[in-house]
C-alpha positions in Angstrom: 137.0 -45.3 -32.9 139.7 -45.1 -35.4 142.1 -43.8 -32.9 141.8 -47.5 -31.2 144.7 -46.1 -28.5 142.5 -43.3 -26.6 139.8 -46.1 -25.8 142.2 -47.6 -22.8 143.7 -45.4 -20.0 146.7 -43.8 -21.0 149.2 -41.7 -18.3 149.7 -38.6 -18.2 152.5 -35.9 -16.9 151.4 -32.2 -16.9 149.9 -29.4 -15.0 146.3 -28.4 -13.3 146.3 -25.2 -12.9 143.1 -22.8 -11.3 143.7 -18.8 -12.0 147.1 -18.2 -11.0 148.0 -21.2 -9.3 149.6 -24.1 -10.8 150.5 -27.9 -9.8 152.5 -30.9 -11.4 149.9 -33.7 -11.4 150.1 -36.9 -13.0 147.1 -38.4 -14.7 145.8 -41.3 -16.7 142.4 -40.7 -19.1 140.4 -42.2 -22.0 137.6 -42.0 -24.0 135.0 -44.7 -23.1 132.6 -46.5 -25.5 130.0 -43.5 -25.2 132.7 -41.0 -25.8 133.0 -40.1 -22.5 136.1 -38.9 -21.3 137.3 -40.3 -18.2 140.0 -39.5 -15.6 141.9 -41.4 -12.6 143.8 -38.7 -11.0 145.0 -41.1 -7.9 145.4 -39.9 -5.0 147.0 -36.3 -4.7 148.7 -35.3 -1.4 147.6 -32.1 0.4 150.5 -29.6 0.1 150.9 -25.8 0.7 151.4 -26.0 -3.4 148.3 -28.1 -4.1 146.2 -26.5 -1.4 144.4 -24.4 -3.8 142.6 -27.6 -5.7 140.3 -27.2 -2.4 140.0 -23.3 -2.0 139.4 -23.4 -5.4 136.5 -26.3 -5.9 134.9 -24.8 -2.8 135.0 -21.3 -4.6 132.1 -19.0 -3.5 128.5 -19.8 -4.3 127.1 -23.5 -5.0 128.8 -23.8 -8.6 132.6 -25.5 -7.8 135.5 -24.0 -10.1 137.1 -25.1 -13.7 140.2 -26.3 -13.7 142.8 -26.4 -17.0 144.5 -29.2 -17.4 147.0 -30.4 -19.6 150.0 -33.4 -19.6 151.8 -35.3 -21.8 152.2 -39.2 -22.6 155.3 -41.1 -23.4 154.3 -42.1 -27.2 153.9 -38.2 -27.3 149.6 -37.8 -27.3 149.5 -34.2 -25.0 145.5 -33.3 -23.8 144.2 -30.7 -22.9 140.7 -29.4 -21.3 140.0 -26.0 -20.1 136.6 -26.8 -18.2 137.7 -29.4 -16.1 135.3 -29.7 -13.4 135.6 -31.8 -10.1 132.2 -33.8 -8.6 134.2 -34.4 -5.3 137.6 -34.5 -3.8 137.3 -37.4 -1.9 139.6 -36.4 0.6 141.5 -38.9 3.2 143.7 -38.4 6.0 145.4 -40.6 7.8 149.1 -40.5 10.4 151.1 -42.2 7.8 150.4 -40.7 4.7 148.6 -37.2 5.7 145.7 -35.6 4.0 145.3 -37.1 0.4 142.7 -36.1 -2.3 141.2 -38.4 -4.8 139.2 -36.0 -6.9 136.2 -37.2 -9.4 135.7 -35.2 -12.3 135.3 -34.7 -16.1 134.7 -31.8 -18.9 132.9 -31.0 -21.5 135.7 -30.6 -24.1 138.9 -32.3 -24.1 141.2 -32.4 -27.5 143.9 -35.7 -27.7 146.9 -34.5 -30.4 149.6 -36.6 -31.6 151.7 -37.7 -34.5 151.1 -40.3 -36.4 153.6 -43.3 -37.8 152.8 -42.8 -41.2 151.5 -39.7 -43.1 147.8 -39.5 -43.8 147.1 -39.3 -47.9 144.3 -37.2 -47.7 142.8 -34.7 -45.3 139.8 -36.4 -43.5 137.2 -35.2 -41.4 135.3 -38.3 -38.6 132.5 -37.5 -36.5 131.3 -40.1 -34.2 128.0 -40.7 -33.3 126.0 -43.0 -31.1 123.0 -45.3 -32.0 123.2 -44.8 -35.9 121.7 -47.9 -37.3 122.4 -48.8 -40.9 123.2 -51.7 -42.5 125.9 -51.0 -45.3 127.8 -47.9 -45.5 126.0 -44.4 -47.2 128.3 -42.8 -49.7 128.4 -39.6 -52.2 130.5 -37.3 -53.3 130.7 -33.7 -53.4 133.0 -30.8 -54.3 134.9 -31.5 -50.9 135.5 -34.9 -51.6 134.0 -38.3 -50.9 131.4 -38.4 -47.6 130.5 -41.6 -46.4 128.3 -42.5 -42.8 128.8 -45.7 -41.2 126.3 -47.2 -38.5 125.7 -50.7 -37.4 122.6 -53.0 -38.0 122.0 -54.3 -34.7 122.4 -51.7 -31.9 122.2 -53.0 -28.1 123.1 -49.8 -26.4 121.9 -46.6 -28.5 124.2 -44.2 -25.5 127.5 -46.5 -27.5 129.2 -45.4 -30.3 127.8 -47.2 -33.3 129.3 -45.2 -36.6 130.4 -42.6 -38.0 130.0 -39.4 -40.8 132.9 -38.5 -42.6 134.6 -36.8 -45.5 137.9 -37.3 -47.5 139.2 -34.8 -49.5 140.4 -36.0 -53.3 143.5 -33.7 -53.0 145.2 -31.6 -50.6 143.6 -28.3 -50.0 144.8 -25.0 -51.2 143.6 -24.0 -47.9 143.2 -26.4 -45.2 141.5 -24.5 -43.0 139.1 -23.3 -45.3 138.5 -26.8 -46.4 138.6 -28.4 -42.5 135.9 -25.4 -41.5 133.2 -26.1 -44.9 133.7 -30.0 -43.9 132.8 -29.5 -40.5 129.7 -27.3 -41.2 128.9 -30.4 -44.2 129.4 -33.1 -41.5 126.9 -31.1 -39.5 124.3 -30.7 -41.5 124.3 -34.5 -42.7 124.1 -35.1 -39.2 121.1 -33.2 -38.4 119.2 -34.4 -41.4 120.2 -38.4 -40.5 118.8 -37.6 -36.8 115.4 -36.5 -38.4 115.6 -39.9 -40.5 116.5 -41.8 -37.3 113.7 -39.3 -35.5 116.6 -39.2 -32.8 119.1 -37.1 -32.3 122.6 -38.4 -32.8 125.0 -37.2 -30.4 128.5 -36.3 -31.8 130.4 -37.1 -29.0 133.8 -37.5 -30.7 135.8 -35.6 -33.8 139.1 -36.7 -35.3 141.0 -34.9 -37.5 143.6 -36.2 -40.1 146.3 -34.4 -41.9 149.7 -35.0 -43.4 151.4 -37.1 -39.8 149.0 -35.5 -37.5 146.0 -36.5 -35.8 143.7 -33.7 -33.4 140.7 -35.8 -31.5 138.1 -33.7 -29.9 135.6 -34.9 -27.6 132.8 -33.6 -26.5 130.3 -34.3 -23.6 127.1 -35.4 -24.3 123.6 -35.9 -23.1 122.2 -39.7 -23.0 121.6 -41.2 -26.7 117.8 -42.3 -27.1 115.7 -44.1 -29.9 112.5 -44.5 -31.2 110.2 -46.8 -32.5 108.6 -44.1 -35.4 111.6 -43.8 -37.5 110.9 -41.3 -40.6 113.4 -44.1 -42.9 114.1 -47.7 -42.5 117.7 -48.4 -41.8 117.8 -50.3 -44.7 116.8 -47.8 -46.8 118.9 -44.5 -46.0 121.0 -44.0 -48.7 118.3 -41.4 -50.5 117.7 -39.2 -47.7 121.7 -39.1 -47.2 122.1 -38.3 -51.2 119.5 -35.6 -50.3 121.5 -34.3 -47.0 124.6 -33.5 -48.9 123.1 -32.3 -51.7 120.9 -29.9 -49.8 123.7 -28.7 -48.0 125.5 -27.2 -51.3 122.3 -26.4 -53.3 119.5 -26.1 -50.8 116.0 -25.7 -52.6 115.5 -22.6 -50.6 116.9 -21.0 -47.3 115.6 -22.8 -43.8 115.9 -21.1 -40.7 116.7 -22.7 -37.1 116.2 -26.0 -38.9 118.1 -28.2 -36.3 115.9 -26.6 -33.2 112.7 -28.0 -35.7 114.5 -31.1 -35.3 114.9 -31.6 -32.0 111.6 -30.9 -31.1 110.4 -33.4 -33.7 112.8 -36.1 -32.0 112.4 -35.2 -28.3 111.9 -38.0 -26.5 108.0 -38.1 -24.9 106.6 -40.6 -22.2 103.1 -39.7 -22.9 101.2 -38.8 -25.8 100.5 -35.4 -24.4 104.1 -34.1 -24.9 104.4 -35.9 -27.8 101.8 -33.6 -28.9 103.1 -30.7 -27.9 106.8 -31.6 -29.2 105.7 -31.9 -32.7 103.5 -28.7 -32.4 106.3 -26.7 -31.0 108.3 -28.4 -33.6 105.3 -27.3 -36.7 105.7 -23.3 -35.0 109.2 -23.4 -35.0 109.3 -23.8 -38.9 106.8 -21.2 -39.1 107.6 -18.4 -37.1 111.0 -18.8 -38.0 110.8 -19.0 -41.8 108.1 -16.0 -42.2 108.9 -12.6 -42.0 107.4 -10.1 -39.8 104.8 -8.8 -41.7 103.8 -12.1 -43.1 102.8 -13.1 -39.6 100.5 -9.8 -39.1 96.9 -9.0 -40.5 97.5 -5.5 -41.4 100.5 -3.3 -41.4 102.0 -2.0 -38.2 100.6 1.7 -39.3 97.2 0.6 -40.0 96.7 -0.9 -37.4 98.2 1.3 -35.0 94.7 3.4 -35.6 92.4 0.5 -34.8 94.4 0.2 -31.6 94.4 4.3 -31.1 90.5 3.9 -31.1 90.3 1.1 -29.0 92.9 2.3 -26.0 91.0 5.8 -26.3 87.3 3.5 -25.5 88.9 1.7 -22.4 90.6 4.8 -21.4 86.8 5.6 -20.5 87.4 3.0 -18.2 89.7 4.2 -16.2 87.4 6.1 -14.0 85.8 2.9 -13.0 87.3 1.6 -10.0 86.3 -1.7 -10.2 87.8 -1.9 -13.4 91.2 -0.1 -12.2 91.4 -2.8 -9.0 91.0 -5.4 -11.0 93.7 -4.4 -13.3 91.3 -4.7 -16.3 92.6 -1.6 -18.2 96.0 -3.3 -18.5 95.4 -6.7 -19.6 93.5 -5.2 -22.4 96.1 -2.9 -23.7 98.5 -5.5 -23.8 96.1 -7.9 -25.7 95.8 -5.4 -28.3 98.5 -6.4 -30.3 97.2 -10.0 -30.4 94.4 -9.0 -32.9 96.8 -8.3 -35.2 98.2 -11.8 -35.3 97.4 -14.5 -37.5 96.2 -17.7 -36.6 98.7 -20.2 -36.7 96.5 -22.1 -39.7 96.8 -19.1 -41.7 100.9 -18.8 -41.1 101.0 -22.2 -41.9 99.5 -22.2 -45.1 101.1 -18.9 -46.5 104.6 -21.2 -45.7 103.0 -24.1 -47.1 102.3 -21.9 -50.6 105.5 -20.6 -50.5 107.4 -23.7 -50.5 105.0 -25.7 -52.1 104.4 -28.0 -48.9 102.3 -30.9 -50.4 99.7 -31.2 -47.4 97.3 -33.7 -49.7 94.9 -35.5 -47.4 95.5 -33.6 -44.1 92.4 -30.9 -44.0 92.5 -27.8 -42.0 89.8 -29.6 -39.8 92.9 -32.0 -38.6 95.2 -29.3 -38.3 92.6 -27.2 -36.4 91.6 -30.2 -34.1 95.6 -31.0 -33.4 96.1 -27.6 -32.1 93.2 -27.4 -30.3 93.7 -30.6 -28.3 97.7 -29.2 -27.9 96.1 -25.9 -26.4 94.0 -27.6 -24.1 97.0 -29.6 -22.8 99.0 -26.5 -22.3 96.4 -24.8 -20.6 94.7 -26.9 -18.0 97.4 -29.3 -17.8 95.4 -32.3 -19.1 93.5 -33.5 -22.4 89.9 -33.8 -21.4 88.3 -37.4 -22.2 84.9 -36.6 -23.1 83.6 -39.9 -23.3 86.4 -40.8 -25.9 89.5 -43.0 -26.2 92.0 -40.6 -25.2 94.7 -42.4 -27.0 93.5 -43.1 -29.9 92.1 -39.7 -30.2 95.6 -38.2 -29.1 97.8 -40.2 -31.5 95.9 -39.2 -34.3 96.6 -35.8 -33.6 100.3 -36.4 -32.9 100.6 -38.7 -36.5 98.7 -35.2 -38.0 100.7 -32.8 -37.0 103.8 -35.2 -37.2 103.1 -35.6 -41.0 102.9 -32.0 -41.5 106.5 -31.4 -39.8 107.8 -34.6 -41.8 106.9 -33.3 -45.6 108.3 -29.5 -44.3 111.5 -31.0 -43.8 111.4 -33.4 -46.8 110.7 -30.1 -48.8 113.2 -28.3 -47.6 116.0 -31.2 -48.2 114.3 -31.5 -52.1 114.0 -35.2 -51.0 111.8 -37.2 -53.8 111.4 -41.0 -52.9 109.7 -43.6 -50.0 109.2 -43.1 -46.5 107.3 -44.0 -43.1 103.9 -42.4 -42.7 102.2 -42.9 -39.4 98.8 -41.5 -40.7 96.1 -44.4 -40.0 99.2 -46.8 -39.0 102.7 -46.7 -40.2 102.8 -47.5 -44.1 105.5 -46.9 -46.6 104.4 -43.6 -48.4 106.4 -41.7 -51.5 106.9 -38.0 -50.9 105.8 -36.2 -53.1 102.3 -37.6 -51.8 100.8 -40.1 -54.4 97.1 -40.9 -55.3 98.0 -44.8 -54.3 99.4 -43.5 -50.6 95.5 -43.4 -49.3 95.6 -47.1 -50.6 98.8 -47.6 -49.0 99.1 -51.2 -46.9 99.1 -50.5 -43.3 100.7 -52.2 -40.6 102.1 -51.5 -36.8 105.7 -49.4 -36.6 106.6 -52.4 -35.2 106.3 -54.4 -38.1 107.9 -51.8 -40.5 110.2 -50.6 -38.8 112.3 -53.6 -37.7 111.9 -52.6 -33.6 
């Protein structure tokens, strides 16, 4: 981190304090490599003014209490957290010394603020990530000022810290708030659209802050950083797809809806090709039902179809008398399948999006699309994707790499990205997006090989 003075413990003076009840407490913390923070509260002697750290973590139910907690350094850094949460109390007793606590804890937000020696020039805006891989640093610049992202080329640990997205405003702000809130929301997006070029998502575990003498560091709790082997961009090559993140992020070729849940799906990690399957499916309906209105979705109006259905509940009405029929509860499972015949197939919302966007879907049939679906079906509903005498895998990748594509050039689309790739269609090759007539000649070769894993 820039901050190099939060990565070792640093001592604290301040309060913990539960509902009403407040203690003095003296603490030391950090933020590890991961961005973790991390506390040593020593060990805490059991008074009648500290007693309510225990009545409190017990609390009622299975879920322990949140503390506050806030202190002071010498050099000035205060912290504070407001979800501090303790794992155990560790407690101790013994003649000499009485009963003694050693809680273990953390949070899931903590914020480090202090002055700085020297005044900042510019307002500037760091997010940290983990595992970003790159091998020189990704610039452009933009009506907020200059962004750059900074990764590393050779990644041991993806869960450590490797880089960096940033922005640097060319003045100071009229308003700085305005400016810090559009910056954040920029710093975002870039993220989201690097983690479905990494096919990972990048945890942000840390944020700093810089203006005029002062310096705000927030960070943020985060699930275990992964990667992948099926990268959508080399490392080496990442420099488009970021000219096309911040550019989308001003003048976006057209409004996209939950676009961040499409990419998690898409870069959810999977231990068999089953889920991988399913992740990129989930990922495919996501975009759909999400960027399609209501009625694009249905076959007919609500109002015309509401007489079909009129008809049809007034035949199994007829039913009714049947008892078999009524035990069975036949009558109801029909009525509420109704409204599924007024549904379009998934093929058919997928290509009124594809139209509507102008998804280029060149060499990937509706058979394929059909096929995908059907196999991802068959895996939800009887738990297992039947072998019929085939190669499972083989036949199962090729659906994943289908469906995979499909997702891919959405996204591409929707980012007005023009310029090279990874396909995994037939083997991982470098493709050009829009699709060209020499992609289906395109030299193949394992992700291994092209993607530098």
């Amino acid at each position: 981190m820039q901050d190099q003075g939060l990565l070792e413990f640093k001592s604290f003076f301040g309060n913990l304090q539960a509902g009403s009840n407040t203690a003095p407490i003296t603490f030391r913390s950090r933020i590890d490599g991961s961005g973790k923070v991390e506390f040593d509260f020593g060990a805490i002697v059991l008074t009648k003014e500290t007693s309510f750290i225990m009545k409190w973590w017990d609390g009622e139910g299975s879920r322990p209490g949140y503390f506050s907690l806030s202190g002071k350094a010498e050099d000035g850094t205060e912290f504070k957290t407001v979800d501090l949460h303790f794992n155990s109390l560790a407690n101790k007793w013994c003649k000499e010394t009485g009963s003694r606590m050693s809680p273990i804890g953390g949070c899931s937000r903590a914020e480090f603020h202090r002055k700085l020696a020297a005044q900042t020039p510019k307002p500037t805006l760091r997010m940290y990530v983990k595992g970003f891989q790159n091998l020189r640093q990704l610039s452009s610049e933009c009506c907020l000022g200059i962004v750059a992202m900074v990764g590393e080329s050779s990644i041991n640990d993806p869960d450590n810290i490797t880089g960096y997205i940033a922005v640097q405003s060319d003045n100071e702000p009229a308003d700085l708030t305005a400016w810090h809130a559009q910056a954040d929301k920029l710093l975002e997006h870039i993220r989201r659209v690097m983690s479905f070029a990494s096919a990972t998502v990048l945890k942000r575990p840390v944020i700093e802050f810089y203006s005029g003498d002062d310096l705000k560091v927030v960070a943020l709790t985060q699930t275990r950083q992964l990667s992948t082997p099926f990268r959508t961009f080399h490392y080496l090559n990442q420099q488009p797809v970021f000219d096309a993140a911040v550019t989308s992020f001003f003048n976006p070729p057209f409004e996209l809806k939950n676009f961040f849940f499409a990419i998690e799906w898409f870069a959810m990690e999977a231990t068999y090709k089953e889920v991988s399957l399913v992740n990129v499916m989930t990922a495919l309906e996501n975009l759909v039902a999400s960027n399609l209105g209501v009625n694009d979705k249905l076959i007919q109006p609500k109002k015309e179809f509401k007489i079909l259905r009129k008809v049809l509940k007034q035949r199994i009405e007829k039913w009714s008398t049947d008892e078999a029929n009524i035990a069975n509860g036949i009558v109801g499972e029909l009525d509420e399948k109704l409204a599924e015949l007024n549904r379009r197939s998934l093929l058919n919302n997928l290509m009124i999006l594809t139209q509507r966007w102008s998804v280029p879907l060149d060499g990937i049939g509706e058979d394929k699309i059909n096929a995908a679906k059907k196999a991802r079906d068959l895996i939800v509903h009887q738990g297992h994707y039947p072998n019929d005498g085939k190669d499972v895998n083989d036949d199962l990748w090729e659906h994943v790499t289908v469906i995979r594509e499909i997702v891919v050039r959405f996204l591409l689309t929707a980012i007005g990205y023009r310029g090279g790739y990874f396909s995994y269609i037939g083997g991982c090759h470098d493709a050009q997006f829009p699709p060209q007539a020499d992609d289906k000649n395109a030299k193949q070769s394992t992700p291994q090989q092209t993607t530098g894993y």
